[in-house]
C-alpha positions as CSV (number, residue, x, y, z in Angstrom):
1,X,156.2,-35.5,71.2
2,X,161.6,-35.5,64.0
3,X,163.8,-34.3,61.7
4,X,165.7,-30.9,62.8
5,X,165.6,-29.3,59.4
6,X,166.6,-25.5,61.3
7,X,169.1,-27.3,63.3
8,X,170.5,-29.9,62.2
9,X,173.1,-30.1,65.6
10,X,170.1,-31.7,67.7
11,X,170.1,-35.1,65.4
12,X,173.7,-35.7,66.0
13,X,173.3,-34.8,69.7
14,X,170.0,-36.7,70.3
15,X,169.2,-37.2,74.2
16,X,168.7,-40.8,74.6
17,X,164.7,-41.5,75.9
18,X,164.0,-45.2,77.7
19,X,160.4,-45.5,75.2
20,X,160.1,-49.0,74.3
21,X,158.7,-49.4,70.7
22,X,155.7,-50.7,71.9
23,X,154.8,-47.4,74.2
24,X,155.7,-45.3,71.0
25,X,153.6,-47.0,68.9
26,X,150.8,-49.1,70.4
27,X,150.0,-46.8,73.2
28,X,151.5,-43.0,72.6
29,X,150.6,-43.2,76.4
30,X,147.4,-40.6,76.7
31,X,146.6,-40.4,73.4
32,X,146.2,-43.9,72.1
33,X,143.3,-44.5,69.7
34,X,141.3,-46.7,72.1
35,X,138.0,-46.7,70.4
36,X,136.2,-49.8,68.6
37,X,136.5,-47.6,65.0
38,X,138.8,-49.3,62.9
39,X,142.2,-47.9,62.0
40,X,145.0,-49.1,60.2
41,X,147.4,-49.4,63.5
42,X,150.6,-50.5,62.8
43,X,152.4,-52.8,65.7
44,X,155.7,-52.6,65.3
45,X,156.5,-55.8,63.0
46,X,160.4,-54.3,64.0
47,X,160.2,-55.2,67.6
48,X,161.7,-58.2,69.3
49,X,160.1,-59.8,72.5
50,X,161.9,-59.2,75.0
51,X,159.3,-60.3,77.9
52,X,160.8,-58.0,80.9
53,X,158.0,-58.6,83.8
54,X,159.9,-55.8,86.3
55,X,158.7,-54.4,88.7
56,X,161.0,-52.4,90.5
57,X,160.9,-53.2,94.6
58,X,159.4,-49.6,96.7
59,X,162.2,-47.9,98.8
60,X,162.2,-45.6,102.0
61,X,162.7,-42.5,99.9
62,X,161.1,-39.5,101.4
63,X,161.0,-36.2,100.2
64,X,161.8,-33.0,102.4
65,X,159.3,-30.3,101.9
66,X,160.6,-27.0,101.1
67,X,158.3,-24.0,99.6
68,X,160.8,-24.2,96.4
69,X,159.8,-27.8,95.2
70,X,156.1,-27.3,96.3
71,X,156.4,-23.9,94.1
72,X,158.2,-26.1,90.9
73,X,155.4,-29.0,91.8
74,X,152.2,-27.0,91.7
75,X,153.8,-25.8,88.6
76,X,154.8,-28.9,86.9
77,X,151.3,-31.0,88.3
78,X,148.6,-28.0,86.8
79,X,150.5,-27.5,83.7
80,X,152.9,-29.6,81.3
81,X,151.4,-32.6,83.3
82,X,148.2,-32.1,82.8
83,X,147.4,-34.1,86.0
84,X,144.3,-32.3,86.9
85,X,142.5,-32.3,83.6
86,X,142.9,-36.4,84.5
87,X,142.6,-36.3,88.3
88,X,139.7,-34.2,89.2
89,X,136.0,-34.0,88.2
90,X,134.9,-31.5,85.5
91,X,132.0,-29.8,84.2
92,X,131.2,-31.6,80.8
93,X,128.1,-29.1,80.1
94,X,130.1,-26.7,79.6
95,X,132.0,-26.7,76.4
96,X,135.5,-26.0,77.9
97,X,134.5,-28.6,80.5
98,X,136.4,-27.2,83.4
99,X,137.9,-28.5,86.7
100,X,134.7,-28.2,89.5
101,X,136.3,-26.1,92.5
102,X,136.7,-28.0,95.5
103,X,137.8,-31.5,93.1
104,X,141.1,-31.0,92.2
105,X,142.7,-34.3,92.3
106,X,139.9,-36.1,93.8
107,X,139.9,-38.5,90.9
108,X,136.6,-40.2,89.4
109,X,136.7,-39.0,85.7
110,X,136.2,-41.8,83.4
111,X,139.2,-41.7,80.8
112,X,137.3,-44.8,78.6
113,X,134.4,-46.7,78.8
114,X,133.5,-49.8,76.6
115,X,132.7,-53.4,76.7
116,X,136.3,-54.3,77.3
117,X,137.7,-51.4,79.8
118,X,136.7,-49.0,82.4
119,X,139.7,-46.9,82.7
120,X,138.8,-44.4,85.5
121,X,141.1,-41.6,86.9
122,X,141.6,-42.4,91.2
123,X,141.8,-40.1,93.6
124,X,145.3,-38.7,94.1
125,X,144.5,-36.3,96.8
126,X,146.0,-37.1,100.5
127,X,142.8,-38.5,102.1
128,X,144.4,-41.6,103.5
129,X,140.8,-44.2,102.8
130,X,140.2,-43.0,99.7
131,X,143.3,-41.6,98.0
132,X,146.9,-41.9,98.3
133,X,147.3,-40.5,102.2
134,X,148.4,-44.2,103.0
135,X,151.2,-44.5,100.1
136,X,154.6,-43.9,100.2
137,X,156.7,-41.2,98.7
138,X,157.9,-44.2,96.5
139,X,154.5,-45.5,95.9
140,X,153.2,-42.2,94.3
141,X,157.1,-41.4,92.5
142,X,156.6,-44.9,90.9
143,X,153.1,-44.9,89.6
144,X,154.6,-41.3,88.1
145,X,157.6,-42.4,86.2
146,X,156.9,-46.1,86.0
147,X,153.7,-47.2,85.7
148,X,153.0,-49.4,88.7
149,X,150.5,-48.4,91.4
150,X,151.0,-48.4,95.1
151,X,150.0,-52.0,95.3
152,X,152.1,-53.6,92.4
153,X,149.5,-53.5,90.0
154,X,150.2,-52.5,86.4
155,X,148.9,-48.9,85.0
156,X,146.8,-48.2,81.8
157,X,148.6,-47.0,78.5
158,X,146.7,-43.6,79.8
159,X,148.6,-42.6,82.7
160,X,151.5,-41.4,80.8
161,X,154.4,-42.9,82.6
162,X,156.8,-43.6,79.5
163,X,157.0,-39.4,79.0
164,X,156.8,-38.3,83.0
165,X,159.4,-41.1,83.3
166,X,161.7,-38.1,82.2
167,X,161.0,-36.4,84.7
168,X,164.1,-35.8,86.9
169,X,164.4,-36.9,90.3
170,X,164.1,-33.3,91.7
171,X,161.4,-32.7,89.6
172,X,159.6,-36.1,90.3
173,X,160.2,-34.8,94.6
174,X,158.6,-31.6,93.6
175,X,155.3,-33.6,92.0
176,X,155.7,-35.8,95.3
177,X,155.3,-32.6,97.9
178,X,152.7,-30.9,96.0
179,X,150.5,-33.6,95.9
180,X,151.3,-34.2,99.5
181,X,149.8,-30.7,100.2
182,X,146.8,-30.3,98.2
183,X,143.0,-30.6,100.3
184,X,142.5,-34.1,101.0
185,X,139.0,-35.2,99.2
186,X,137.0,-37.9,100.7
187,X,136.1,-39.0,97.1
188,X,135.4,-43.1,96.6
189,X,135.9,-44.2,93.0
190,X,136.1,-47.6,91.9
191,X,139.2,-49.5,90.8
192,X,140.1,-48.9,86.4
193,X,139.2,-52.7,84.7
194,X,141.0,-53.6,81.7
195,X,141.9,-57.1,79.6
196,X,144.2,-59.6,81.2
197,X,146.0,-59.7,78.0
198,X,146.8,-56.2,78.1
199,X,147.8,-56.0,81.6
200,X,150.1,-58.3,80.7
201,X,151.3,-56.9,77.3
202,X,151.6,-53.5,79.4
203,X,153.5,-55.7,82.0
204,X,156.1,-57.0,79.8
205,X,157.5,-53.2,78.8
206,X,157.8,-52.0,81.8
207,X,161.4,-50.8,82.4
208,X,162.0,-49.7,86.3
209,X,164.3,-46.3,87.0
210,X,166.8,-47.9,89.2
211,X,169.4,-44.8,88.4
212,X,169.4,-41.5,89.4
213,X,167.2,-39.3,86.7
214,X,169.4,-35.8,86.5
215,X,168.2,-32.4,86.0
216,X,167.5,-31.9,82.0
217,X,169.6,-29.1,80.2
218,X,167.5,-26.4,79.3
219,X,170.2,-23.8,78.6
220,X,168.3,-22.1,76.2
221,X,164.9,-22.1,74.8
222,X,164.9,-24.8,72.1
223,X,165.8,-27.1,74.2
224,X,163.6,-25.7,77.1
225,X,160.9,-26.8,74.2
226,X,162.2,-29.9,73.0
227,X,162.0,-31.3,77.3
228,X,158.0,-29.7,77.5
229,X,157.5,-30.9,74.1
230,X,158.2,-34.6,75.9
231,X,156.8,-34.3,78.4
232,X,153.3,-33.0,77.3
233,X,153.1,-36.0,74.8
234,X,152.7,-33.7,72.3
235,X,154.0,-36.3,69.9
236,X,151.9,-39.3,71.0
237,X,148.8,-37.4,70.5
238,X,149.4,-35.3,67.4
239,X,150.8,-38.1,65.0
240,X,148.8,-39.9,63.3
241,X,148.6,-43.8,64.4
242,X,148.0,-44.9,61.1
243,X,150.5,-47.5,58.8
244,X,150.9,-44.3,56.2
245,X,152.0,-41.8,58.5
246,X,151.4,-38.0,58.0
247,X,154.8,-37.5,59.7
248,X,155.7,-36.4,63.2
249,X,153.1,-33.5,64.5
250,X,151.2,-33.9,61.2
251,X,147.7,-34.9,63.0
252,X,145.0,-37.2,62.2
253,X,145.3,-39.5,65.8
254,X,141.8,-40.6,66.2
255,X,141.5,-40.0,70.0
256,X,138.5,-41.5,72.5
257,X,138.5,-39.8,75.8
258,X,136.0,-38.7,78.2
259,X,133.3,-39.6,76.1
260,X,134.1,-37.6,73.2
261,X,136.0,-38.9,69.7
262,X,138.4,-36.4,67.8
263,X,141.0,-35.9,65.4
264,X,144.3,-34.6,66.3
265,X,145.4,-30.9,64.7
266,X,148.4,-30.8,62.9
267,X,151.0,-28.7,64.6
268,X,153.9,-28.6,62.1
269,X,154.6,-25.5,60.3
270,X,153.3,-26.2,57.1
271,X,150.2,-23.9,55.9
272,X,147.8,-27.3,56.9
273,X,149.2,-26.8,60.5
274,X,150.0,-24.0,63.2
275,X,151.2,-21.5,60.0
276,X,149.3,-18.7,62.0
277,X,152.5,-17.4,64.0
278,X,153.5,-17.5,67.7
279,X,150.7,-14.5,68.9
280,X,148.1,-16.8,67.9
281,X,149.7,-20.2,68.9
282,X,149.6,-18.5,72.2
283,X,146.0,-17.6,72.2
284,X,145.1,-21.5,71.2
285,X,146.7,-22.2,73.9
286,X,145.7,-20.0,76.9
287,X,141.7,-20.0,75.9
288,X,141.2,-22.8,73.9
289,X,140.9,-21.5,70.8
290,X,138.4,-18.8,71.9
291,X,136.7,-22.0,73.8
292,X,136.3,-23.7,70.7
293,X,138.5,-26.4,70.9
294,X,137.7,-29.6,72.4
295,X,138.2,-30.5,76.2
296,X,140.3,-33.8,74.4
297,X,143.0,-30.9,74.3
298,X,143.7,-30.4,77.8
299,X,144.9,-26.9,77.2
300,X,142.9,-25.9,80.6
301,X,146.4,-27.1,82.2
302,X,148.4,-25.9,79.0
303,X,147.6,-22.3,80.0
304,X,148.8,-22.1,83.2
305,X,152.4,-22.0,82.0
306,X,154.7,-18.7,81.6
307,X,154.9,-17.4,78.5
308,X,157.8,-18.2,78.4
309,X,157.3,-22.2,77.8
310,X,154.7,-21.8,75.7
311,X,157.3,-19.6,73.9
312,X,159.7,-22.1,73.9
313,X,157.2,-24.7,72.5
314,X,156.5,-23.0,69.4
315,X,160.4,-22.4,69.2
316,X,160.4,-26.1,69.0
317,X,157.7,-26.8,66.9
318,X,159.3,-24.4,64.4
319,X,161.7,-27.0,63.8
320,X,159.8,-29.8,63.1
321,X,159.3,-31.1,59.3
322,X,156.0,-29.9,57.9
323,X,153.6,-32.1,56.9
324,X,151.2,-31.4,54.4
325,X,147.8,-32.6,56.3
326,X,144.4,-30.9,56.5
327,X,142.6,-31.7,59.4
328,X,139.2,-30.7,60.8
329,X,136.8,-31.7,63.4
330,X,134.2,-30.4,61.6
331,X,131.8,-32.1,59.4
332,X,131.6,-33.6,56.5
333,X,134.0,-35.9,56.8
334,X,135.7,-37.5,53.7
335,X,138.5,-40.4,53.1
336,X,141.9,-38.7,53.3
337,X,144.3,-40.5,51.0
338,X,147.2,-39.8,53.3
339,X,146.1,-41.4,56.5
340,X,143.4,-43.6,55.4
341,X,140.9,-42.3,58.0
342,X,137.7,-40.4,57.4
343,X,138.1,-36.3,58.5
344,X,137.6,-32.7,58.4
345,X,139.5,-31.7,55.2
346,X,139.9,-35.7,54.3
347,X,139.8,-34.9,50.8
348,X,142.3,-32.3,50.5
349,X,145.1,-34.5,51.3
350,X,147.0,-36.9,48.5
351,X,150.1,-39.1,48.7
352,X,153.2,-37.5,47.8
353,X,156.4,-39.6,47.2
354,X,159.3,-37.5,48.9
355,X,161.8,-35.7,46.5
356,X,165.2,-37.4,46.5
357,X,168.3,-36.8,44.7
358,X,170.6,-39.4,43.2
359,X,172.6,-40.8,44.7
360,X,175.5,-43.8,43.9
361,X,173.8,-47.4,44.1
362,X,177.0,-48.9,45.0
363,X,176.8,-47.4,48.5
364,X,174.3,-49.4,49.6
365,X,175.8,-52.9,49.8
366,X,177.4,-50.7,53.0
367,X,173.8,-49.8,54.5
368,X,172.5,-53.3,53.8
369,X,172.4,-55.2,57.3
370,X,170.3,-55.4,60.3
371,X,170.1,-52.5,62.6
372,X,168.7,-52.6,66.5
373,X,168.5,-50.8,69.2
374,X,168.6,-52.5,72.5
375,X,166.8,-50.6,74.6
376,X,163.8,-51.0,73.3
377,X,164.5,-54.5,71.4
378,X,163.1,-53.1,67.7
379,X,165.5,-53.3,64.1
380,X,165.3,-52.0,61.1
381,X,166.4,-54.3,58.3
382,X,168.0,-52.8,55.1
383,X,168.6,-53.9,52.2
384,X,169.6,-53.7,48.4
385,X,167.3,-54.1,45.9
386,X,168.4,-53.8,42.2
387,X,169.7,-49.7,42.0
388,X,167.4,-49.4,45.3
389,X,167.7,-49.5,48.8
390,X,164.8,-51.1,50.8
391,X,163.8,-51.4,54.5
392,X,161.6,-52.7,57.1
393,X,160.9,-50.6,59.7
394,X,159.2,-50.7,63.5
395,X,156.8,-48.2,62.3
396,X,155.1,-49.4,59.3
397,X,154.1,-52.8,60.1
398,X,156.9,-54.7,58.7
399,X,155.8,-53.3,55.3
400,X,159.1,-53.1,52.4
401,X,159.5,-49.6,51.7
402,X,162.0,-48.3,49.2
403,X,164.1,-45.3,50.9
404,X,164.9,-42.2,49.4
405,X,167.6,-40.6,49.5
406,X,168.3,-36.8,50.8
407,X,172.1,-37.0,51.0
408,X,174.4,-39.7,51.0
409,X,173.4,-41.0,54.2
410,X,170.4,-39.3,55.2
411,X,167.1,-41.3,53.7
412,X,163.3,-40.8,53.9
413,X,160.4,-43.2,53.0
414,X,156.7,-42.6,52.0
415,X,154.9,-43.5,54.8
416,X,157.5,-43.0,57.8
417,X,156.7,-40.6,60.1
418,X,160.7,-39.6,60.4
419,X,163.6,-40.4,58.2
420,X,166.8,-41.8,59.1
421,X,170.4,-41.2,58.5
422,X,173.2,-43.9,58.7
423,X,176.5,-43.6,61.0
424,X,179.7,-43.6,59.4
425,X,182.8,-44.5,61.9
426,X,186.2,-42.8,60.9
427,X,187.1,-46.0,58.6
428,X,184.0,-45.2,56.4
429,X,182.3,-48.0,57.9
430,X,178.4,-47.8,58.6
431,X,178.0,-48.6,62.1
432,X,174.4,-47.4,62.9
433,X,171.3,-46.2,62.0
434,X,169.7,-43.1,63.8
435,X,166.0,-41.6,63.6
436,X,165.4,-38.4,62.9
437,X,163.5,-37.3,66.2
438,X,164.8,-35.8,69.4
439,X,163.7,-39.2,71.3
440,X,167.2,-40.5,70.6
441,X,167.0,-44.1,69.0
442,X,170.2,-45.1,67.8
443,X,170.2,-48.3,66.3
444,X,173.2,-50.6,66.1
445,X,174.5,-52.4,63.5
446,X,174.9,-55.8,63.9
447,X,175.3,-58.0,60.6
C-alpha cells in the first residue's frame, strides 16, 4: 500500500488485513498489470487452494442519513477512494483528463479494453434504470467491501474491494449516503466482460465481512497514514509486479488503464524516489505534478484531501525501506537489471545483494519448518542449507532464495519486496514468521 526502519513498534504491532495472497499478488486490485506485454509475474507458488466460492447473502441494512456521514462520504468517495476518477466520464484531450461536470458517477469509462476483457466502470449514480436507484443499501455496501455486485455477480480485480474492504462500517454508511445523494444520471453503459476462468479464479478468494468492521485508530498521524496509505492502494500500484522485486513502494508496476500504459514512480525515500521533501510531495499531489503526470495517477481525487492527510501520508512513506530504483516515463527506454522490465532510467539500476551480518549457523535448525498463515492459505518454507538458511516464499514464484541475515531473527532476501523476522515464544522456541509490512501477515508455524 514494509519494513518500519523509523519505527520499529508498528512490526510487532501489525493490524491484521483479510488480503488473500492472490489479491496481493495477482491483482494489487487497481493497479494490476493487465496488458498483453510480457512481465515476469510471479503467482504465489506459496499459496494453498483453498476454493472458498462465498458469497455472502444481502441483509435489510439501511443507513440513516445524517449531514455528518454525507459530510465524511463526499469526503471519503472524491478523495482516498478515488471513486470518481473510475465512476464518471472524463476529458481525455486534455492532459490532466478531468471529470466532465454534470458526470460525476454516471459511470461509462472503459478501465481495459482487449481481445479478452471489456472492463467498463457502471453508473453508480441513483437513477433507478440505469444506475444503482433500485439496489439496496447492502447491495452497494457489498460491491464496496466485497466485491460482488447487486445481482451476485463477481467484480473485476479493478474495483478495489480487497483495500475498501477496510473500510469500517461507519465509514462504509457514510460512502452509502453520499452516493444516495448525488444527481441521478440517466447514463446507459453496457455490462464489464471478462474470462470465465477468471471470474472464477476471482470467485474462489472472495472472503464475505460477516463481522462488524470497527472504526480504525488514527490517534496520531503515522498511523492516520499508514490507514490512507491502505486504502489508496498505494502499495498495489507502486510495487513492482515483477519475480525480482524493487521492494515495497520502489516502482516499476507496468500499469494499462484508460487506454494509456505506464510505469509506476517510486515513492520510497531513497534519492531514486520522493527524496524532494514534504512541500513538494504536496505539490505532486494537488496539481499533478504541475499537470505533468499521467491521468493513470488519479491524483485529481488525491487533491481534494486536507493537508493534513496528505501530511500524514508522506509521514508514512517516510518510514518505508528505500529502494534504490530509477524510474521514468520518459523515453528511451532501456532493460533495468533490477526488475527485468524495459524503462525510463532502466539502465541505471543494478542488482545489489542486501548487506548482512553474521550470524550463528546453528540457529537455524530452529527456523527450519513450514510456516502459514491461514487466512490467506500461503507458507513460507525454510530451511537449512549447509551454513545457510533458505526459503520459499509466496512472493517469488516458489524460487529458493538464501536469506540474509539483519539480526538474529530478522532476515532479508534479494528479490523480496519485504523481509521477515521470526517469533520467539518465552521458551526460545520459534513459533512464527511475520512480514515486514503494516498488512499484518503472521504466519504460523506448523512443522
Amino acid at each position: 500500500m514494509k519494513v518500519m526502519y523509523k519505527n520499529k513498534s508498528i512490526i510487532t504491532q501489525a493490524i491484521p488485513l483479510v488480503i488473500t495472497a492472490i489479491f496481493f499478488i495477482a491483482s494489487f486490485s487497481m493497479c494490476k498489470n493487465t496488458s498483453n506485454k510480457k512481465v515476469n509475474e510471479p503467482i504465489a507458488a506459496g499459496v494453498i487452494k483453498k476454493d472458498t466460492m462465498r458469497i455472502r447473502p444481502l441483509t435489510n441494512v439501511k443507513y440513516e442519513r445524517t449531514e455528518q456521514r454525507l459530510k465524511q462520504g463526499a469526503y471519503l468517495t472524491t478523495g482516498i477512494l478515488q471513486c470518481f476518477a473510475c465512476h464518471s466520464q472524463r476529458n481525455w484531450k486534455d492532459p490532466t483528463a478531468p471529470i466532465i461536470e454534470g458526470t460525476y458517477g454516471s459511470g461509462g469509462t472503459v478501465l481495459l479494453k482487449d481481445s479478452a476483457n471489456l472492463i467498463i466502470a457502471p453508473n453508480i449514480t441513483p437513477d433507478k434504470e440505469t444506475g444503482a436507484g433500485a439496489w439496496t443499501d447492502d447491495m452497494l455496501g457489498r460491491a464496496i467491501r466485497e466485491g460482488v455486485g447487486h445481482d451476485g455477480r463477481v467484480l473485476y480485480w479493478q474495483m478495489p474491494s480487497s483495500t475498501f474492504r477496510n473500510l469500517s462500517d461507519e465509514e462504509l454508511a457514510s460512502v452509502v449516503v453520499y452516493l444516495r445523494s448525488i444527481p441521478a444520471v440517466r447514463h446507459v453503459v453496457p455490462p464489464s466482460k471478462f474470462p470465465d476462468d477468471l471470474r472464477s479464479e476471482i470467485r474462489k478468494s472472495l472472503q464475505p465481512i460477516t463481522k462488524p468492521v470497527a472504526a480504525p485508530d488514527l490517534s496520531d498521524s503515522l498511523k492516520r497514514g499508514r490507514y490512507l496509505v491502505r486504502l489508496g492502494e498505494c502499495v498495489g500500484c507502486h510495487t513492482s509486479h515483477s519475480e525480482y522485486s524493487p521492494g515495497i513502494l520502489g516502482g516499476g508496476n507496468y500499469i494499462d488503464r484508460f487506454g494509456r500504459n505506464v510505469f509506476s514512480a517510486n515513492i520510497t525515500i531513497d534519492p531514486a524516489g520522493i527524496s524532494y521533501g514534504r512541500e513538494a510531495f504536496i505539490f505532486v499531489i494537488r496539481t499533478g505534478k504541475g499537470g505533468t503526470l499521467s491521468p493513470v495517477m488519479p491524483w485529481i481525487s488525491f487533491k481534494n484531501m486536507t493537508d493534513s492527510d496528505l501530511n500524514a501520508i508522506y509521514s508514512y512513506l517516510q518510514t518505508m525501506p528505500p529502494s534504490r530504483h530509477y524510474v521514468s516515463n520518459q523515453k528511451p527506454f532501456t532493460k533495468c537489471e533490477i526488475c527485468g522490465m524495459e524503462h525510463g532510467f532502466g539502465n541505471r539500476n543494478k542488482r545489489e545483494r542486501p548487506q548482512g551480518i553474521k550470524s550463528d549457523p546453528e540457529l537455524y535448525s530452529k527456523y527450519a519448518g513450514t510456516y502459514l498463515n491461514e487466512e490467506d492459505s500461503s507458507s513460507y518454507t525454510v530451511i537449512k542449507q549447509g551454513d545457510t538458511l533458505i526459503a520459499m516464499s509466496p512472493w517469488t514464484n516458489g524460487a529458493k532464495t538464501e536469506m540474509i541475515p539483519q539480526s538474529e531473527l530478522h532476515f532479508m532476501a534479494a528479490g523480496w519486496p519485504v523481509g521477515v523476522s521470526f517469533i520467539k515464544n518465552k521458551n526460545g522456541d520459534i513459533t512464527g514468521l511475520a512480514e515486514d509490512t503494516d498488512y499484518g501477515r503472521i504466519f504460523k508455524k506448523i512443522k
